[in-house]
BAFI-3210 file (N, C-alpha, C; in Angstrom, 3 decimals, decimal comma, padded with zeros to 6 digits):
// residues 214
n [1|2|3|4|5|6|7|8|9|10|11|12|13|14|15|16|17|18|19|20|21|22|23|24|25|26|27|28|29|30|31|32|33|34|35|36|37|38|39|40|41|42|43|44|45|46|47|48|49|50|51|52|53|54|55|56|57|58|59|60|61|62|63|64|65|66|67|68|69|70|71|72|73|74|75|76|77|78|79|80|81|82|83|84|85|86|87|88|89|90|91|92|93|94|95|96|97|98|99|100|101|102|103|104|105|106|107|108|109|110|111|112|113|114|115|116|117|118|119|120|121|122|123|124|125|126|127|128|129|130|131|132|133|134|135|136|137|138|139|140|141|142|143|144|145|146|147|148|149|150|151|152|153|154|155|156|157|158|159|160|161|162|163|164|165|166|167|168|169|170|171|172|173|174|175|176|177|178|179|180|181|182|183|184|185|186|187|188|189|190|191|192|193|194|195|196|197|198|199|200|201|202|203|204|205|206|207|208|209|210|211|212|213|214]
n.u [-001,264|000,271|003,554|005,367|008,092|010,125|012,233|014,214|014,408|013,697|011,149|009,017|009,240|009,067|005,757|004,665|005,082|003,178|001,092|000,819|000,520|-001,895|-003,548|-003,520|-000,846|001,838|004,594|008,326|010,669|013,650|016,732|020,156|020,642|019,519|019,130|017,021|014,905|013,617|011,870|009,666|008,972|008,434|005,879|004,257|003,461|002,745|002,472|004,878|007,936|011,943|014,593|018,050|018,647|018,964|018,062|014,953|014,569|014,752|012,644|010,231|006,960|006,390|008,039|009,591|011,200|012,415|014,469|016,745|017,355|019,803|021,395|020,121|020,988|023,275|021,871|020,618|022,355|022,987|020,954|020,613|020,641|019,638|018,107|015,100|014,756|012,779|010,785|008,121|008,909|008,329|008,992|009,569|011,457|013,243|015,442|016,947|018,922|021,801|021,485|019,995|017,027|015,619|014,438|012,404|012,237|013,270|016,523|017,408|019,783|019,814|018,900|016,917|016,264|016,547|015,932|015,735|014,684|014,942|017,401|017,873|016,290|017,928|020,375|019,567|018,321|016,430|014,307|011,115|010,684|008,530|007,341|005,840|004,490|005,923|005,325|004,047|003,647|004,424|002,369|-000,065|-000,049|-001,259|-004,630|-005,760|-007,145|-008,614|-010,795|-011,556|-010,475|-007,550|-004,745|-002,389|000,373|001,731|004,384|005,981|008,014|006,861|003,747|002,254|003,569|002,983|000,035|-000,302|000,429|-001,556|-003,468|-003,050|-002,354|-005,473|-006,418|-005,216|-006,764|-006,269|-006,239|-005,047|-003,319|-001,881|001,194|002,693|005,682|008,871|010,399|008,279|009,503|010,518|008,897|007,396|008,869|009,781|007,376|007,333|009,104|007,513|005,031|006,240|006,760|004,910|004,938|007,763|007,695|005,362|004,661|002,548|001,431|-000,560|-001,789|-002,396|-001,899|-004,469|-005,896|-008,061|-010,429|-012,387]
n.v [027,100|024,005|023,018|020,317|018,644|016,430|014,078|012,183|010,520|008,202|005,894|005,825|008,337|009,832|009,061|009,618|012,412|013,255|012,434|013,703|016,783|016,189|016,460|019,303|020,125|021,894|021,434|020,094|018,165|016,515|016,292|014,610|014,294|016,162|015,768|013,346|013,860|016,488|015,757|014,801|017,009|018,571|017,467|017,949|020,296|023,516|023,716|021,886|022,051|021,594|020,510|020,424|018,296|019,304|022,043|020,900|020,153|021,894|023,231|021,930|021,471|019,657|016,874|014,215|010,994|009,383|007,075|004,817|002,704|001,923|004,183|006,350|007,742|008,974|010,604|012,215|013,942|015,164|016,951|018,171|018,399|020,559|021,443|019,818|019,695|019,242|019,165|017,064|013,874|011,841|008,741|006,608|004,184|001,366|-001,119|-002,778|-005,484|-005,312|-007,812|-009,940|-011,776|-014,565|-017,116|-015,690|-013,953|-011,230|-009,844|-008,302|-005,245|-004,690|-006,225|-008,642|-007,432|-004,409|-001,489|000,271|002,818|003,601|003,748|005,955|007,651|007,637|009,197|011,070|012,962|015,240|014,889|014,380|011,386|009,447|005,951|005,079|004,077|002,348|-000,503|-001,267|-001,228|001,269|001,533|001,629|003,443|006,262|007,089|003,831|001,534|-000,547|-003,485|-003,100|-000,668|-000,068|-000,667|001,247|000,505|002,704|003,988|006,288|008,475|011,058|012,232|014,486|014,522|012,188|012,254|014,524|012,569|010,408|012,383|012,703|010,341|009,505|011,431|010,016|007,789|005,434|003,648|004,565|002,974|003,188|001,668|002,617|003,302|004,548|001,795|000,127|-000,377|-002,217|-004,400|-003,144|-002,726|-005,193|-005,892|-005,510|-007,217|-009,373|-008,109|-008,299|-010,990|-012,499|-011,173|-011,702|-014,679|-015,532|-013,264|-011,486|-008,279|-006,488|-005,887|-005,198|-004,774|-005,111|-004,542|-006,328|-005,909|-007,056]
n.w [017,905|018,552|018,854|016,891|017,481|015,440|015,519|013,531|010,348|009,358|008,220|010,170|011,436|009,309|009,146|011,531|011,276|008,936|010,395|012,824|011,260|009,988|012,227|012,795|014,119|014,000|012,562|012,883|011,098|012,081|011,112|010,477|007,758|005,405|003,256|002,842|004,134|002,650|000,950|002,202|003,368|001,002|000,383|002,268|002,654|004,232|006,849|007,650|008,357|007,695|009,758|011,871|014,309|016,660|016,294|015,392|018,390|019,754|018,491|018,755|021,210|022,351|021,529|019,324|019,676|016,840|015,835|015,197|017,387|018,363|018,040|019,264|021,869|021,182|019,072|020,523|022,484|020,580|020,051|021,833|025,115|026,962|025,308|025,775|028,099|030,217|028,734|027,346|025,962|023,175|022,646|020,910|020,154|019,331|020,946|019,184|017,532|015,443|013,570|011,636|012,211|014,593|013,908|013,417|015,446|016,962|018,197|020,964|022,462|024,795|028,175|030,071|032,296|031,911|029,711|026,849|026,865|029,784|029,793|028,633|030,021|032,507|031,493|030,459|032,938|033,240|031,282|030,087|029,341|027,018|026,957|024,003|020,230|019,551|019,258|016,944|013,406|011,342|009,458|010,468|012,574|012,380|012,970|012,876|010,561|012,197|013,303|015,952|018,240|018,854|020,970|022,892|024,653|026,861|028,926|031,807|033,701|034,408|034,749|034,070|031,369|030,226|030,012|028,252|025,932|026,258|025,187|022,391|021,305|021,740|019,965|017,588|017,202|018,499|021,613|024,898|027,401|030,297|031,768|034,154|035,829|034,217|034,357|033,188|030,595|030,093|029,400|027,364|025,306|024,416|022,584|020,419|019,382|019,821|018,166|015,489|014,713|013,583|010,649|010,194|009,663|008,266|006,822|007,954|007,986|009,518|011,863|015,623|018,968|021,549|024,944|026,688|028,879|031,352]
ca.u [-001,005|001,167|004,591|005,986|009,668|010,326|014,349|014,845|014,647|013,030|009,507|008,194|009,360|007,530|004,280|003,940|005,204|001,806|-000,090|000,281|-000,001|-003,048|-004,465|-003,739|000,143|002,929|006,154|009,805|011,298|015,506|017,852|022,119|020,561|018,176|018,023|016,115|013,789|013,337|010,612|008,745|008,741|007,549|004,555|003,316|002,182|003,143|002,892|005,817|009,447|012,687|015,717|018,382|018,284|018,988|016,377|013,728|014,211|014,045|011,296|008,948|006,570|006,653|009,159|009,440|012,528|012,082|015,668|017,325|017,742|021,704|021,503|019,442|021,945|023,968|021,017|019,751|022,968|023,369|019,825|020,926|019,671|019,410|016,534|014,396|014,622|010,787|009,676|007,375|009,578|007,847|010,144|009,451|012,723|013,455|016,741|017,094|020,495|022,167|021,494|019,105|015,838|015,847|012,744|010,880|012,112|014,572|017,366|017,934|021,050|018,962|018,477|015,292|016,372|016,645|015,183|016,555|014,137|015,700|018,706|017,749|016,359|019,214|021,339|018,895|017,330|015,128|013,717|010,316|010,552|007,187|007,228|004,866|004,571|007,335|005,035|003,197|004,370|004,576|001,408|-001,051|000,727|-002,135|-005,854|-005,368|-008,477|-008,575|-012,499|-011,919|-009,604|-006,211|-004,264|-001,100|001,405|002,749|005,309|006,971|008,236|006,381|002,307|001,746|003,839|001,867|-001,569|000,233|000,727|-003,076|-003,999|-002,279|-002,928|-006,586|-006,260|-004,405|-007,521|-005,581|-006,527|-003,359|-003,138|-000,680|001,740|003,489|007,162|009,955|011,030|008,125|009,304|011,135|007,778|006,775|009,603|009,742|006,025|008,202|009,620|006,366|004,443|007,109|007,001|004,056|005,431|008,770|007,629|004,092|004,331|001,782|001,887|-001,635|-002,345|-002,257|-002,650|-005,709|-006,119|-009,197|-011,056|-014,216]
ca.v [025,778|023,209|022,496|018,688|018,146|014,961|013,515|011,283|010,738|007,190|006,242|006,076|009,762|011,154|008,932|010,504|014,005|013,949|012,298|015,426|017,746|016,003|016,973|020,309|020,431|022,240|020,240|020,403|016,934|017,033|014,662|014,839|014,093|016,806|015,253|012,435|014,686|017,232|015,166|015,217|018,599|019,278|016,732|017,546|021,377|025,144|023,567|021,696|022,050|020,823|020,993|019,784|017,368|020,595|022,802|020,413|019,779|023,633|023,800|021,351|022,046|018,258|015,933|012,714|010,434|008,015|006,768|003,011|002,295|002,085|005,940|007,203|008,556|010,102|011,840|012,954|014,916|016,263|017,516|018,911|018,032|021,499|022,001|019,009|019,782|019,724|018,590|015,785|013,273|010,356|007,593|005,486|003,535|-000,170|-001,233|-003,889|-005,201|-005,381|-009,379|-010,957|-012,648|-015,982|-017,900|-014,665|-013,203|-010,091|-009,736|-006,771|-005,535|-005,109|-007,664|-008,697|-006,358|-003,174|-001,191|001,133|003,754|003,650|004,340|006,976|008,612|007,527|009,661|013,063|012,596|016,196|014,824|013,263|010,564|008,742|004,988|004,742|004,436|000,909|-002,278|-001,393|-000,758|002,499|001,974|001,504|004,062|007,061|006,501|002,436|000,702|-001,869|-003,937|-002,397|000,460|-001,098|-000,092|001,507|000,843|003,827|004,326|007,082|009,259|012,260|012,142|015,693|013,976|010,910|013,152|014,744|011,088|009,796|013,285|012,426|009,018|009,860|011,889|008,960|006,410|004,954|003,352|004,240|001,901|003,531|000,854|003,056|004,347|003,596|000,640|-000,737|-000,249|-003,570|-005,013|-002,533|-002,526|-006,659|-006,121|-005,277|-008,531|-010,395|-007,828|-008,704|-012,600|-013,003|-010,972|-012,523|-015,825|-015,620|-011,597|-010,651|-006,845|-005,664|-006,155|-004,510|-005,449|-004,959|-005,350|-006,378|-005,540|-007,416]
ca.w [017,320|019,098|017,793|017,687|016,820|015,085|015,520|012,732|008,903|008,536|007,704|011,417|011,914|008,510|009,064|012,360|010,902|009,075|010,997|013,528|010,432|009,648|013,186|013,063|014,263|013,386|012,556|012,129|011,075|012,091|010,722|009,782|006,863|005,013|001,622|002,955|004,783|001,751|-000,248|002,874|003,377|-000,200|000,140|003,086|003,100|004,594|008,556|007,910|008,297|008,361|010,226|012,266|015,559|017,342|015,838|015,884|019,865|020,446|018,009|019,932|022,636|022,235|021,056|018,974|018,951|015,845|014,811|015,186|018,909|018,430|017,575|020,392|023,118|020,558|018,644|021,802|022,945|019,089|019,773|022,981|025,998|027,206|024,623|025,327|029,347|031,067|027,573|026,955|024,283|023,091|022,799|019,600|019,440|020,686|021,105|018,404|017,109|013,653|013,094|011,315|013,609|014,514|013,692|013,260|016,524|016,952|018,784|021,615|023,045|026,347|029,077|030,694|033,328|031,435|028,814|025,997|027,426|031,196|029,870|027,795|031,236|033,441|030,445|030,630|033,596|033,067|029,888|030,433|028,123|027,648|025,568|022,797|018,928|019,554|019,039|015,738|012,204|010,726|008,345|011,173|013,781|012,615|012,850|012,115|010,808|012,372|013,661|017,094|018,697|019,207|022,772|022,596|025,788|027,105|030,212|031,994|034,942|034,742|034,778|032,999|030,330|029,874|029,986|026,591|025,152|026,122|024,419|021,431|020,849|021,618|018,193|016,406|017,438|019,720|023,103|025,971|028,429|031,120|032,491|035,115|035,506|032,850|034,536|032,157|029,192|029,695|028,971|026,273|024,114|023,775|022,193|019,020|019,090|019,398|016,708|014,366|015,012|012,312|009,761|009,607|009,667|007,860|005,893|008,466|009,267|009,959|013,267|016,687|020,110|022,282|026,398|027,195|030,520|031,940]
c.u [000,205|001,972|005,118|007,245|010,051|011,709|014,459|014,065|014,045|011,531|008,797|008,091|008,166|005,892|003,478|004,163|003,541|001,028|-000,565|000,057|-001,550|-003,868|-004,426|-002,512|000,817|004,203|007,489|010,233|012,989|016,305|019,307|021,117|019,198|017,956|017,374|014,948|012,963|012,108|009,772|007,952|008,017|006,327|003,503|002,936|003,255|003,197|004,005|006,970|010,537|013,827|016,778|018,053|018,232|017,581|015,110|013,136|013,594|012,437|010,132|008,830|006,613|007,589|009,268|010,701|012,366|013,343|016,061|017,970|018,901|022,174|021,195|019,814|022,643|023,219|020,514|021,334|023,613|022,119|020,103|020,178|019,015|018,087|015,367|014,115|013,244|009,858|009,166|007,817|008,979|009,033|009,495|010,375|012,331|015,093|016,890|018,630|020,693|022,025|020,532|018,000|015,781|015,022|012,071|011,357|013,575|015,346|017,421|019,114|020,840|018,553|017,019|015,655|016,576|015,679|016,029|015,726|014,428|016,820|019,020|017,007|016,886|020,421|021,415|017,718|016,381|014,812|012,667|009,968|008,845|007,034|006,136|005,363|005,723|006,968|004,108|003,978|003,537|002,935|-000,089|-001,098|-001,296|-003,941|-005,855|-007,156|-008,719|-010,697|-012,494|-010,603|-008,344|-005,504|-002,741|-000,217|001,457|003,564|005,869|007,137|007,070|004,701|001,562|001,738|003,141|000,678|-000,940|000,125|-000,465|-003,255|-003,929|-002,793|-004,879|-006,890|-006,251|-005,454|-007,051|-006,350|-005,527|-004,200|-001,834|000,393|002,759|004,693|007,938|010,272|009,898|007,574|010,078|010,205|007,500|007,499|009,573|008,179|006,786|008,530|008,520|005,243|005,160|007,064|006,294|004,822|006,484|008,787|006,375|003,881|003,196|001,893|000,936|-002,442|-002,087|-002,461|-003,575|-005,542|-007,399|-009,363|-012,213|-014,115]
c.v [025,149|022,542|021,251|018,754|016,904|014,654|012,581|011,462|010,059|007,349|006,382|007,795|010,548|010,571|009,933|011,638|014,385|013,278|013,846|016,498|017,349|016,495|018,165|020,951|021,500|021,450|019,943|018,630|017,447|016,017|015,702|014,988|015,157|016,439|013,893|013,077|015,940|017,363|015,581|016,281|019,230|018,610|017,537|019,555|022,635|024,822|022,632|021,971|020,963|021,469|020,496|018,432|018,465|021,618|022,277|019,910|021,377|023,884|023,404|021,584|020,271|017,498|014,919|012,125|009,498|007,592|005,258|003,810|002,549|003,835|006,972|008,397|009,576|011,119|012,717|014,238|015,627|017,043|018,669|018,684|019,333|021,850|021,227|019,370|020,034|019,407|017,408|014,515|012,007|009,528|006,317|004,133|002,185|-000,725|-002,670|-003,784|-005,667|-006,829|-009,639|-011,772|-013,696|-016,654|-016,738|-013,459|-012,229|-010,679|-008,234|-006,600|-004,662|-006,044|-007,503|-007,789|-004,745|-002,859|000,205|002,679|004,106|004,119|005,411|008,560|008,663|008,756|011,184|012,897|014,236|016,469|013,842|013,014|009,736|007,251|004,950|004,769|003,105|000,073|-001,939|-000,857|000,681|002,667|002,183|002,664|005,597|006,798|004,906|001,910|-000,448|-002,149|-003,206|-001,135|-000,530|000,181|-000,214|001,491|001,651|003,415|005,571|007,848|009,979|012,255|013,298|015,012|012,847|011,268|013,481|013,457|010,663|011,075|012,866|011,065|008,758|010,124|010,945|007,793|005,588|004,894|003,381|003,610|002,098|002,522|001,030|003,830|003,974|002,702|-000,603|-000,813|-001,728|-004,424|-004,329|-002,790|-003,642|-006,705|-006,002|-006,151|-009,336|-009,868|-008,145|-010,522|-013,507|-012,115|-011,254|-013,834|-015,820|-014,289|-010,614|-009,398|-006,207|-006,178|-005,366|-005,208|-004,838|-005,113|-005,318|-006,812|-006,448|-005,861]
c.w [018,004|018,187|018,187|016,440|016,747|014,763|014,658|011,109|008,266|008,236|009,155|011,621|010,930|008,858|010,373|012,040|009,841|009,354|012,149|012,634|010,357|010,725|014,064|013,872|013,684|013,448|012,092|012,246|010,755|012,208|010,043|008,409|005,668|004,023|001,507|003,607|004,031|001,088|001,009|002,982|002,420|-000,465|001,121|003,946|003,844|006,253|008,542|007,303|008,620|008,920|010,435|013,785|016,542|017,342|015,792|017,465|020,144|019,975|018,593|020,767|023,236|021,379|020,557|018,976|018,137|015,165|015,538|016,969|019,344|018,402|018,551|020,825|021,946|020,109|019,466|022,450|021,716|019,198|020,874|024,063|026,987|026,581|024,786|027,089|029,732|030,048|027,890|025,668|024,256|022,462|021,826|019,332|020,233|019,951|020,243|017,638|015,462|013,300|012,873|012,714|013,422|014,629|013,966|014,283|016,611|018,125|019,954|021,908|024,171|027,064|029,405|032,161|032,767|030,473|028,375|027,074|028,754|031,287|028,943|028,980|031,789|032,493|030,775|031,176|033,745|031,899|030,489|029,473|028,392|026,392|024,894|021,272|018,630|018,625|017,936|014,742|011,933|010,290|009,184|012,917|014,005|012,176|011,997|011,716|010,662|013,129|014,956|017,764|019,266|020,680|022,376|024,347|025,838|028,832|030,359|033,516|035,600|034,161|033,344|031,645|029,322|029,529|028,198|025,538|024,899|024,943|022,994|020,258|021,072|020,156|017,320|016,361|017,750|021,047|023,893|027,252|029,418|031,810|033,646|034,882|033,960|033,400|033,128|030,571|029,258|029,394|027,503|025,552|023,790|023,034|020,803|018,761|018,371|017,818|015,538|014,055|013,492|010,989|009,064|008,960|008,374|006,585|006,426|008,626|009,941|010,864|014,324|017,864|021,047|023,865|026,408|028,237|030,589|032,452]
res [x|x|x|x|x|x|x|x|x|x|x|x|x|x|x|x|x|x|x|x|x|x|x|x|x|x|x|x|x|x|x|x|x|x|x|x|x|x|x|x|x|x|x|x|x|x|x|x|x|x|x|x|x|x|x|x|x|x|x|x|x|x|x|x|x|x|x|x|x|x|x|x|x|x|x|x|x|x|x|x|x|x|x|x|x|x|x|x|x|x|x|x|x|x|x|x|x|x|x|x|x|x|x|x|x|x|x|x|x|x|x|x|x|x|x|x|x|x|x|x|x|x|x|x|x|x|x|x|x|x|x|x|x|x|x|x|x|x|x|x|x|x|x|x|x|x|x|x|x|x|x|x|x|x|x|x|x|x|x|x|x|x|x|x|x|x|x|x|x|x|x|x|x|x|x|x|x|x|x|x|x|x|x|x|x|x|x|x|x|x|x|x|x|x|x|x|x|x|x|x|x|x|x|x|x|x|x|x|x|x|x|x|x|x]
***
């Protein structure tokens, strides 16, 4: 059974903590914080655990980071970067800042030349980070049902890594749509902006986005 270590505490981290239970994972969720991670633990069954940020990097054969953008770098060298080395870490976060959105639309504290995820490999560069799990809400992240298969971005360095991610999101009824190195996550991560655009403005949340091919 393949183990996935989940780095954070909020709701993105537990929906995917059982969504991979649900498909047959094992799973340590690791936060500062264990009495927000506790309830989880007691809902969701004998394949999961919890821990710290530490113990859940070692524990994964795979890796999740799901915590506020601003948090990243630090959680990542409380996790240790020693333990995450040659792993596969999916990269959930987007670099959004503490202010209020302005007509609907967030704020980053990334340029159109960067991306939180670039500098989260420039940091620990033998971590192959891979973006996904950004531009959709939480409630629609595992098997969504939506009228047709929605397409999840991904980006990253390392190929193997990405193969893990399609795998994955295969599971989740998910369509990946590879977009190359990390340079484009500076595309992927602004999809957060725009999926958010209707819900701020309108209360939309249940939607996804699609590419469609001729």
């Amino acid at each position: 059974m393949k183990k996935i270590g989940i780095i954070g505490s909020g709701d993105v981290a537990k929906v995917l903590g059982h969504g991979f239970l649900k498909h047959g994972y094992e799973v340590m969720l690791g936060s500062r914080y264990s009495e927000k991670i506790k309830p989880w633990q007691d809902a969701a069954g004998p394949n999961a655990k919890i821990g710290t940020p530490k113990e859940a990097a070692k524990f994964g054969d795979i890796v999740v980071i799901a915590v506020k953008g601003k948090y990243a770098v630090d959680v990542l060298e409380e996790a240790g970067p020693q333990n995450l080395q040659k792993k596969t870490v999916i990269d959930a976060t987007n670099p959004i800042e503490d202010t209020a959105p302005e007509n609907g639309v967030l704020k980053f504290f990334t340029g159109n030349d960067e991306s939180l995820m670039e500098r989260l490999q420039m940091q620990f560069p033998e971590v192959h980070f891979v973006k996904a799990f950004n531009s959709v809400g939480n409630a629609h992240m595992v098997n969504p049902n939506f009228a047709e298969k929605p397409t999840m971005f991904i980006c990253g360095n390392n190929d193997h890594a990405k193969e893990d991610v399609v795998a994955i999101l295969d599971q989740f009824g998910w369509e990946a749509s590879d977009m190359g190195k990390a340079t484009a996550a500076r595309a992927i991560e602004p999809l957060c902006i725009l999926w958010c655009i209707p819900g701020f403005l309108r209360g939309e949340w249940n939607h996804a986005f699609k590419l469609m091919k001729l």
